[in-house]
C-alpha positions as CSV (number, residue, x, y, z in Angstrom):
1,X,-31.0,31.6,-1.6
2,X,-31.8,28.2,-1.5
3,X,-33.5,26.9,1.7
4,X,-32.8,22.9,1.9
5,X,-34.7,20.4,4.0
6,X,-32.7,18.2,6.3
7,X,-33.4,15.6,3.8
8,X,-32.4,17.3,1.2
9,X,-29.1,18.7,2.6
10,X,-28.3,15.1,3.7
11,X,-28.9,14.0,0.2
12,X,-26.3,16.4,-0.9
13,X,-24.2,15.6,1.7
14,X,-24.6,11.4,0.1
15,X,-23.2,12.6,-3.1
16,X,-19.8,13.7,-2.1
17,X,-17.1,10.8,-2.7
18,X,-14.8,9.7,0.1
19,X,-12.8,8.1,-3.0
20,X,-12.2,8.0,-6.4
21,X,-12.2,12.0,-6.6
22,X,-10.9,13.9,-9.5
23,X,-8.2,15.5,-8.1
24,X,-7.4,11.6,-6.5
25,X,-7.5,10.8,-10.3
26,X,-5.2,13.5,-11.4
27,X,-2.7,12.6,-8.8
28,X,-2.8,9.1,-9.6
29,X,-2.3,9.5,-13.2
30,X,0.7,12.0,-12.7
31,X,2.3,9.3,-10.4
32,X,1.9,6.6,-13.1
33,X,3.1,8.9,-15.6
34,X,6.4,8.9,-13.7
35,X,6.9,5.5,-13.3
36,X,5.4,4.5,-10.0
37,X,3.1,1.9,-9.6
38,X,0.8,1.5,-6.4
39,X,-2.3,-0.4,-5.0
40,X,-5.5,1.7,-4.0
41,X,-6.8,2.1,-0.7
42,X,-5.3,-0.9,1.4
43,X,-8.1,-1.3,4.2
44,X,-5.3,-2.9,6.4
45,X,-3.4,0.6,6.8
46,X,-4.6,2.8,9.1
47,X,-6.7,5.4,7.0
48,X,-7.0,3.2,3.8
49,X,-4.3,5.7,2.0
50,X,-5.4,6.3,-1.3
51,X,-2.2,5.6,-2.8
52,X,-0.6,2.4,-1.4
53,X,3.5,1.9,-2.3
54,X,4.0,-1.1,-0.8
55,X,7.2,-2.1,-1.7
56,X,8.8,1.2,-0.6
57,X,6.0,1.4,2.5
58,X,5.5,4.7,1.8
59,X,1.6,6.2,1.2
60,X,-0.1,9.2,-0.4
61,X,-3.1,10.9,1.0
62,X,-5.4,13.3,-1.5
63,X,-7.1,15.6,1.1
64,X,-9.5,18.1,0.3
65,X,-8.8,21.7,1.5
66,X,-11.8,21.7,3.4
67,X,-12.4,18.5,4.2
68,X,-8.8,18.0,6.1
69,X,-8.6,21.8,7.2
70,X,-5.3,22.4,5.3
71,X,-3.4,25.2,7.0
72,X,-3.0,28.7,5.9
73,X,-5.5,27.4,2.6
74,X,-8.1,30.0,1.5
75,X,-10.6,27.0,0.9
76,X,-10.4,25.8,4.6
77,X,-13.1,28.2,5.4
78,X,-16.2,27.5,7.8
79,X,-19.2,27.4,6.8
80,X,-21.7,30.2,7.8
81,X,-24.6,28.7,8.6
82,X,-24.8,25.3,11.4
83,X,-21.2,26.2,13.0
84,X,-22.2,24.2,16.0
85,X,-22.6,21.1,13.3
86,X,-19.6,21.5,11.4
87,X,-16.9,22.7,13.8
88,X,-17.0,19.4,15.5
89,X,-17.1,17.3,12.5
90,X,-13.8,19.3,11.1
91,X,-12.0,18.8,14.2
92,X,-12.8,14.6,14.0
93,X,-11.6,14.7,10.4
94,X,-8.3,16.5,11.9
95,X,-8.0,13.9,14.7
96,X,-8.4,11.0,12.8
97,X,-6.1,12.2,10.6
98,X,-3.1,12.7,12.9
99,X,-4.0,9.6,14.5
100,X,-3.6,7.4,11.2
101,X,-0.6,9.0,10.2
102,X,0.9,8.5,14.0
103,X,-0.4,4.7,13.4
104,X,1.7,4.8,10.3
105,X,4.6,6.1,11.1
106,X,4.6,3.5,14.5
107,X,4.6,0.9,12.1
108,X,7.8,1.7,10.2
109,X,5.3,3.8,6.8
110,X,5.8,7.0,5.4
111,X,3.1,9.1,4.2
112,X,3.3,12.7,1.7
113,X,-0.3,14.1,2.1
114,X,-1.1,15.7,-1.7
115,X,-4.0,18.9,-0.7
116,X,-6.2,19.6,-3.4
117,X,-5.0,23.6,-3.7
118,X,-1.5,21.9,-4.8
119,X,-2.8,20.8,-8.1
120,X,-2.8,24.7,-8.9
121,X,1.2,23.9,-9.5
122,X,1.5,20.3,-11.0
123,X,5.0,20.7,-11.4
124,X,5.8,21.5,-7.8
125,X,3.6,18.5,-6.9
126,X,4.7,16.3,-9.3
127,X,8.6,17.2,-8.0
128,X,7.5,16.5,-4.5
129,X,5.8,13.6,-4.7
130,X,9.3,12.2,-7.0
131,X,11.1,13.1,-4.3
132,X,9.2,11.7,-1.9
133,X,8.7,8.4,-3.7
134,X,12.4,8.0,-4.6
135,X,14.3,5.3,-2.6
């Protein structure tokens, strides 16, 4: 078992991307693959979505399971150890989450969120996210 220092766990912690992800790049390369073309990460939307459709105002987020505490998902699981750490840092993520997609949806935007645990079935995402991206 490996004991890590604070420094060393917040290190770690450093090294995990907020962007650029490769299940981010797997979605957008199945998106381009069917046509769709989109901007990255528009600062001005609430969120910075990491698919941007401007034209159609419609937005794709690529959440992590446990990251974005995906319902019902075996990997939205809580860590063992520092509960009283994580638990409030899961339920911000969750909050800020509902709160940019309320902020998008007051201003006229759609949004499809694409969890990582759906890349298990590319077909099924790639049909929803047609479907959701068709006019």
């Amino acid at each position: 078992m490996d004991i890590l220092t604070p420094a060393a766990r917040s290190d770690r912690m450093a090294r995990i991307r907020s962007k650029d992800t490769s299940i981010e790049w797997r979605i957008r390369q199945l998106v381009h693959a069917m046509g769709f073309r989109y901007r990255l990460h528009d600062k001005r939307l609430p969120g910075k979505p990491d698919l941007v459709f401007a034209g159609r105002k419609k937005v794709v987020f690529v959440h992590g399971c446990f990251w974005h505490r995906h319902p019902g998902c075996r990997r939205t699981r809580l860590p063992k150890t520092r509960q009283d750490y994580w638990e409030p840092k899961f339920l911000r993520n969750v909050e800020r989450d509902r709160d940019n997609q309320a902020a998008l949806a007051k201003a006229g935007w759609e949004y499809f969120i694409a969890w990582e645990c759906q890349m298990m079935d590319e077909e099924q995402l790639r049909n929803e996210l047609r479907e959701f991206l068709s006019p």
